[in-house]
C-alpha positions in Angstrom: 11.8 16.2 15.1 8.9 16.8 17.4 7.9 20.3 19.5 5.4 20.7 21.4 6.1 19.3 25.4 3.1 20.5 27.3 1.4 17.8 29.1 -2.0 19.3 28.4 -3.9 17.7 24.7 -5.0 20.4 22.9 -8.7 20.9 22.5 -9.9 21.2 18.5 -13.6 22.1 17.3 -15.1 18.8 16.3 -15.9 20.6 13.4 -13.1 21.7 11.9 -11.3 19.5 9.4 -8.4 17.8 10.4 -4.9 19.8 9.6 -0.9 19.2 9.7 -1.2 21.5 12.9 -3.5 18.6 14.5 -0.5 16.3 14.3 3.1 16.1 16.3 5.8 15.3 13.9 7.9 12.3 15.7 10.4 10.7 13.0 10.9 10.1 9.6 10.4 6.0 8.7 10.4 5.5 5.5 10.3 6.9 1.3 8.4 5.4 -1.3 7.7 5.8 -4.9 5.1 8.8 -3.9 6.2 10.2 -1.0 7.7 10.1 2.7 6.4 8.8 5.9 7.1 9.8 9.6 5.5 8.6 12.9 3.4 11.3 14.0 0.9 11.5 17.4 -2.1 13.8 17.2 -2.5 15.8 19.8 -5.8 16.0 21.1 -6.1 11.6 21.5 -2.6 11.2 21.8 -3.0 8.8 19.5 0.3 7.1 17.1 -0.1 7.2 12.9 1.4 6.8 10.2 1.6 10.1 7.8 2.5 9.8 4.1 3.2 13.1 3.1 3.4 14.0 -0.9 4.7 16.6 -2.6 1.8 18.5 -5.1 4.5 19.7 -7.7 6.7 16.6 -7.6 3.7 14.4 -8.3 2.6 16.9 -11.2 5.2 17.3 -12.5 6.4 13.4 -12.5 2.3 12.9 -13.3 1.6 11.1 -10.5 -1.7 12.9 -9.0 -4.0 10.2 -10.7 -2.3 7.3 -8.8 -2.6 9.4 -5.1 -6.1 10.4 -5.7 -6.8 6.7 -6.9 -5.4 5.3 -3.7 -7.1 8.0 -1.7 -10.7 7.1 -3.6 -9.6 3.1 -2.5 -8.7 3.4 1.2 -11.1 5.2 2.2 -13.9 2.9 1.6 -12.0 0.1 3.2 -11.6 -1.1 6.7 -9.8 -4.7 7.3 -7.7 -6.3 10.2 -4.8 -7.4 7.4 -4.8 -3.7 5.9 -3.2 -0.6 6.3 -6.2 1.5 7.3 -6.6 5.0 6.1 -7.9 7.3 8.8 -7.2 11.1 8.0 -6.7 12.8 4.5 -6.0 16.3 4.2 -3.7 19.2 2.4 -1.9 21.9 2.7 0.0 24.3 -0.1 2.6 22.5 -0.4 1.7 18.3 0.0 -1.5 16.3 0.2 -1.0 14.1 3.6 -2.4 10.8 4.2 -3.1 9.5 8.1 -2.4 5.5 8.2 -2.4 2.6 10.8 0.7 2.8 12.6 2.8 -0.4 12.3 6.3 -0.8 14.1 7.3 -4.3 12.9 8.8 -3.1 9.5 7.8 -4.4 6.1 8.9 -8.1 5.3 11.7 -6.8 2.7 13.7 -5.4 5.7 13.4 -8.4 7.4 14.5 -10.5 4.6 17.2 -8.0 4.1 18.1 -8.6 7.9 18.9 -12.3 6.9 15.7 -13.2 9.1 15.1 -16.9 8.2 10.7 -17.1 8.5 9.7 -21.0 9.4 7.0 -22.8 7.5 4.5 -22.0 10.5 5.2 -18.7 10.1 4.8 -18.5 6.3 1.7 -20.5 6.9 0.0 -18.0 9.0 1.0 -15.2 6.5 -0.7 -16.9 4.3 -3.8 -17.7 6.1 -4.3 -13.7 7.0 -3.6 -12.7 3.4 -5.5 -14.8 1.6 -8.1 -13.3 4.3 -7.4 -9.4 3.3 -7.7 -10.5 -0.7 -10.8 -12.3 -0.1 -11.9 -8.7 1.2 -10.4 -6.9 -1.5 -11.9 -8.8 -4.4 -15.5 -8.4 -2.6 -14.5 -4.8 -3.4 -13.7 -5.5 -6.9 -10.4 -4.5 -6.2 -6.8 -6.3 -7.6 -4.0 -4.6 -5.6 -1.7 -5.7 -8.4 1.5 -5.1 -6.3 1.5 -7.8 -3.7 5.5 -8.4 -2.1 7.4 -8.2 0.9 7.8 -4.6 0.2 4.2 -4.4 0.4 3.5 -6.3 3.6 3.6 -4.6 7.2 4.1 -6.1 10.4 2.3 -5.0 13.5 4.1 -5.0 17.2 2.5 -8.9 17.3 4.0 -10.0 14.1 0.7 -9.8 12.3 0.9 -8.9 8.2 -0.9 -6.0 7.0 -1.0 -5.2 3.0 -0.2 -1.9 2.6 0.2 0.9 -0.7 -2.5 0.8 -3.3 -1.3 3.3 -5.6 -1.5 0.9 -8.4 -4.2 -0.6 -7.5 -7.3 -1.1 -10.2 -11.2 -1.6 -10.2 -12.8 -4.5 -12.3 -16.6 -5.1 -12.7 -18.2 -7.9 -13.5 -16.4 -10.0 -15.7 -14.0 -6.6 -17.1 -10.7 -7.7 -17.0 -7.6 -5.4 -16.2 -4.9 -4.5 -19.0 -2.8 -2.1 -18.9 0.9 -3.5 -17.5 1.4 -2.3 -13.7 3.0 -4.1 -10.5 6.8 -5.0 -9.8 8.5 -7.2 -12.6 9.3 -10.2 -10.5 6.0 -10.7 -8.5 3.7 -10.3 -11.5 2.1 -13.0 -13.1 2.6 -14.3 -16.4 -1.1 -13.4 -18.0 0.2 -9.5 -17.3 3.5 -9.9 -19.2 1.5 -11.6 -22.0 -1.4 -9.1 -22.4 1.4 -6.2 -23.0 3.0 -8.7 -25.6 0.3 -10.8 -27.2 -2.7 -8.4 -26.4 -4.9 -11.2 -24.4 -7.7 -11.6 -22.8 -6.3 -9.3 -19.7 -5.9 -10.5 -16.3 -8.1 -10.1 -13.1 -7.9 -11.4 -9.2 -5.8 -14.6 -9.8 -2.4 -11.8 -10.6 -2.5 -10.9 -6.8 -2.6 -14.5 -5.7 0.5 -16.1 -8.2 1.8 -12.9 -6.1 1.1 -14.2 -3.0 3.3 -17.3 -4.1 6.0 -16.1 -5.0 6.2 -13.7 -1.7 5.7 -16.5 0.5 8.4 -19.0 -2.0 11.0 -15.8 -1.3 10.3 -15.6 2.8 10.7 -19.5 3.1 13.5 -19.6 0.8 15.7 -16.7 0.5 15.3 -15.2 -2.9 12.7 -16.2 -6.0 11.4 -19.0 -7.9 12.2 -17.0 -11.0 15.2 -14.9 -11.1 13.6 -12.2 -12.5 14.9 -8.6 -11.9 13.3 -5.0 -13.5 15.9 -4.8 -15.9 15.1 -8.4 -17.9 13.1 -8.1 -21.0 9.5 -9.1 -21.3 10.1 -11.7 -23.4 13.0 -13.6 -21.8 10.7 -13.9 -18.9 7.8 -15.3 -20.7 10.6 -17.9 -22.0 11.5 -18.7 -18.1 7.7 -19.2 -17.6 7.7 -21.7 -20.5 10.9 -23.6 -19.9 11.9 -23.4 -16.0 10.9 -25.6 -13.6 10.3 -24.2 -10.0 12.4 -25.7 -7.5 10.8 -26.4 -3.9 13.2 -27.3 -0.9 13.1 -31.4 -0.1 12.8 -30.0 3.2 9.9 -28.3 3.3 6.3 -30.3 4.1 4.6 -31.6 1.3 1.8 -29.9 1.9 3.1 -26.7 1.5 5.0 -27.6 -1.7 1.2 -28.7 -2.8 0.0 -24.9 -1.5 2.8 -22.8 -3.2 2.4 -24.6 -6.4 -1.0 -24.0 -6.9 -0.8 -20.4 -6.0 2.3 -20.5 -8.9 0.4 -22.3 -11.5 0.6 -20.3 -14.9 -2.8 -21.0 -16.3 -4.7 -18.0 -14.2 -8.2 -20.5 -14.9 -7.0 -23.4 -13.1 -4.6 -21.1 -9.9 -5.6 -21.7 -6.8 -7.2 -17.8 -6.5 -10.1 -17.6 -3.6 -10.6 -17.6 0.1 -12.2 -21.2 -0.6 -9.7 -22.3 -2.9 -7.1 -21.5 0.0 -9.0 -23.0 3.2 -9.9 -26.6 0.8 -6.2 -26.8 0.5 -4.9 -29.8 3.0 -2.5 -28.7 4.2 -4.5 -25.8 6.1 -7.0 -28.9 7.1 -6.3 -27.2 10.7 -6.2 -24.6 10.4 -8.9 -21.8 12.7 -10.1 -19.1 10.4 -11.6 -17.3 12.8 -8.6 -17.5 15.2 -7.0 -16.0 12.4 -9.3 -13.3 11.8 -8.9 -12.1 15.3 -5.4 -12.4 15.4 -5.9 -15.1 18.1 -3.1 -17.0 16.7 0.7 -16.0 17.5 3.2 -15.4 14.9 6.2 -17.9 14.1 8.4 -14.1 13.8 7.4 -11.3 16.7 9.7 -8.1 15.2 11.9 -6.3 17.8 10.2 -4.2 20.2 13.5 -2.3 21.4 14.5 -0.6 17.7 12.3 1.2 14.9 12.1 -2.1 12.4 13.4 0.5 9.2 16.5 2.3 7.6 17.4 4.8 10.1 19.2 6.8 7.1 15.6 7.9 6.4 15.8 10.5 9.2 19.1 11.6 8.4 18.0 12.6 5.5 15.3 14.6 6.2 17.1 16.3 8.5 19.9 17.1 6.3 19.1 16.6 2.7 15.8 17.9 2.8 14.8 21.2 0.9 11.8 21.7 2.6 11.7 19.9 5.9 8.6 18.8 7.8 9.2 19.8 11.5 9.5 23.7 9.7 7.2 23.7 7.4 4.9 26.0 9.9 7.6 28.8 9.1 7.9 27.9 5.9 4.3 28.5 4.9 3.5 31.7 6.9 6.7 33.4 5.6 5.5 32.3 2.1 1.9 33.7 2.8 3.7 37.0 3.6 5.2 36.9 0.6 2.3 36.2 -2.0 1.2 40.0 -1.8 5.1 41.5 -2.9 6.5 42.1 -5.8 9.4 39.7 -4.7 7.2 36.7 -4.9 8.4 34.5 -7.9 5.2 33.2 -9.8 5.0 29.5 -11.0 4.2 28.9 -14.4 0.8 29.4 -15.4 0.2 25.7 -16.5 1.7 24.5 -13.4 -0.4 27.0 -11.3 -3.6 26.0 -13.2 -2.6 21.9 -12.2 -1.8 23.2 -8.6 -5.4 24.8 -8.3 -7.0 21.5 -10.0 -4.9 19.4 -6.8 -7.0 21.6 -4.5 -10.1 21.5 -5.7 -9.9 17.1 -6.6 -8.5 16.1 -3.4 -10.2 13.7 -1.2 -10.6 15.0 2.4 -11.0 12.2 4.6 -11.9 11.5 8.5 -12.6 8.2 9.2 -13.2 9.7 13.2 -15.4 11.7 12.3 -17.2 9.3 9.9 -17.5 6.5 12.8 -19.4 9.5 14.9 -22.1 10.3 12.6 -23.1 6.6 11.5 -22.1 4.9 14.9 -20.5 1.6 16.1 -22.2 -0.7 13.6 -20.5 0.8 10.3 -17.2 0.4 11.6 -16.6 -2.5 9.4 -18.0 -1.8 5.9 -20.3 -4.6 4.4 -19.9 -6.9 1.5 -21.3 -4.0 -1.0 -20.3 -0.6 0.4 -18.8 2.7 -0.1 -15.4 1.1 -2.4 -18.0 -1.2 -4.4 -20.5 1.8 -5.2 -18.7 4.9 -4.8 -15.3 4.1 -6.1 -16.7 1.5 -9.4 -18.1 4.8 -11.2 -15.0 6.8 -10.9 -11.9 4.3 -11.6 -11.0 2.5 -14.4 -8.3 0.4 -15.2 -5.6 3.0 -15.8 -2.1 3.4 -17.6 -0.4 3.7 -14.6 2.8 1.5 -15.0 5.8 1.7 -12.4 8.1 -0.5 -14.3 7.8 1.5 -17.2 8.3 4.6 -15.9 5.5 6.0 -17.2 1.7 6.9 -16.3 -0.9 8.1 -18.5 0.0 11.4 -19.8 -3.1 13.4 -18.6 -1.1 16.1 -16.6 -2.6 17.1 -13.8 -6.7 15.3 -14.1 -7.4 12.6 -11.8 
């Protein structure tokens, strides 16, 4: 999929705002619920990323531009070792393009899907350095709210890395979250009971009983609760009331202890903060700092010698794809040529007017650049910056809801 060959990096003005031209288009990895991602290199550091790349009218017209832009207002005041870092934002006519940490190792699903059996030392340390990267988030006010092996990247080292916070929420204070968002059979039971019983609401302890049962599923194979996206609300409120969770006689006691504290129902008395995690026993041992600086090796390194990922993904933007990447270049000027003829067929006025709304809202983004004007000692943001200031007066706790199928229905607004 890639072009250009010449062994000399182009030079850019350190002015101008990044663009797609900045970037060499490698491969296609990967499709989510918002968009597609491809390796990419830019061309001036030579440097490997991550782009997500989403289409404007798909996301209008499926009402998704409120969850982008949240994620877009999120990342980019956050900068963690056990995150997928946001570096570049930008647009184009066509998509709004997000520049991330690249990470070969694959996402824990596709590992589980590759019958990969993860040890308890393994599990222990995923544990350790995500009970780390929640710690950050909740200094950030911030619930991720979608928290499973989907969800979690691996680096070339084996290191986990929590990635895609389009459904992410802010809470202040004491504010609890209520609307009914995450994936049916990671989310904890106060979210299933707000939508039926209209409770309290839920807050930091929903990404943590998430956190259990992700770590129950890579020890064991599949879920404490067999719960799929398809079972009704109520039946699993039932399982929460009558099942008991089973833990494996051969696992250590001290993790059984761990997992069923972080999958206790009652959210007051869950085990649901850094402390919480490192007064557990059975971590006793273990070096926080070592983890923090990755100084510890993982029980599962991934394959170096193959892309850690559905190689179907390619195929299909190669082949299936109505408006490929690798042409869009063509694609765009012949469509600029076009805008002055009386060939050129108009969109919609509403559509045209959300279009023009995408342009104006969206978040442009260099975290390069950034680093350059405030210097080395911002690179990691303190307890109360940008996310906890800027972000706070802008996001609320929305409607967005990807088990419903359904967002808000505020068109195209943010």
């Amino acid at each position: 999929m890639g072009g250009n060959h010449s062994h000399k990096p182009p030079v850019f003005d350190e002015n101008e705002e990044v663009n797609f031209d900045h970037f060499q288009i490698l491969r296609a990895i990967g499709k989510g619920s918002f968009g597609k991602v491809c390796i990419v290199q830019k061309r001036d550091t030579k440097k490997m990323y991550a782009m997500k790349y989403m289409n404007k009218q798909k996301c209008i017209e499926r009402d998704e531009v409120r969850n982008v832009f949240r994620e877009l207002q999120i990342m980019r005041g956050l900068d963690h070792p056990f995150l997928v870092n946001l570096w570049y934002s930008f647009q184009d006519e066509e998509d709004m393009f997000m520049v991330v940490d690249l990470l070969l190792g694959g996402d824990l699903r596709y590992h589980l899907q590759q019958n990969v059996h993860f040890t308890e030392g393994a599990v222990k340390l995923y544990i350790c350095e995500l009970a780390l990267a929640l710690e950050y988030l909740q200094r950030f006010h911030i619930i991720h709210r979608d928290i499973k092996p989907d969800n979690i990247l691996l680096d070339e080292h084996g290191h986990v890395h929590i990635t895609d916070f389009n459904i992410a929420t802010i809470v202040r204070g004491a504010e609890k979250a209520s609307s009914m968002a995450g994936t049916k059979p990671y989310m904890a039971p106060e979210v299933f009971q707000v939508y039926v019983e209209g409770g309290p609401g839920y807050s930091y302890p929903v990404d943590w009983w998430s956190l259990g049962i992700t770590a129950y599923e890579l020890l064991r194979g599949w879920r404490p609760y067999e719960i799929h996206s398809a079972t009704p609300i109520e039946e699993i409120l039932n399982m929460f009331k009558v099942e008991r969770v089973h833990y494996s006689s051969t696992w250590c006691k001290g993790m059984v202890a761990l997992l069923k504290k972080l999958l206790t129902k009652d959210p007051e008395s869950r085990l649901s903060s850094l402390g919480d995690v490192q007064s557990a026993p059975y971590l006793a041992d273990m070096n926080w700092d070592a983890v923090f600086e990755k100084a510890l090796t993982p029980g599962f390194v991934p394959s170096k010698g193959r892309l850690n990922c559905d190689p179907t993904f390619e195929l299909e933007e190669m082949i299936l794809e109505s408006r490929p990447l690798h042409k869009k270049k063509k694609r765009l000027a012949k469509n600029r040529s076009k805008d002055g003829t009386k060939d050129s067929c108009p969109l919609n006025g509403h559509l045209q007017q959300c279009l023009e709304t995408v342009r104006k809202e969206f978040i442009i983004f260099n975290r390069e650049k950034l680093r350059r004007q405030q210097g080395p000692t911002s690179q990691l943001l303190d307890t109360e910056g940008r996310a906890g200031s800027q972000t706070q007066g802008k996001l609320q706790d929305g409607c967005n809801n990807n088990i419903l199928g359904h967002a808000c229905s505020r068109g195209c607004s943010s």
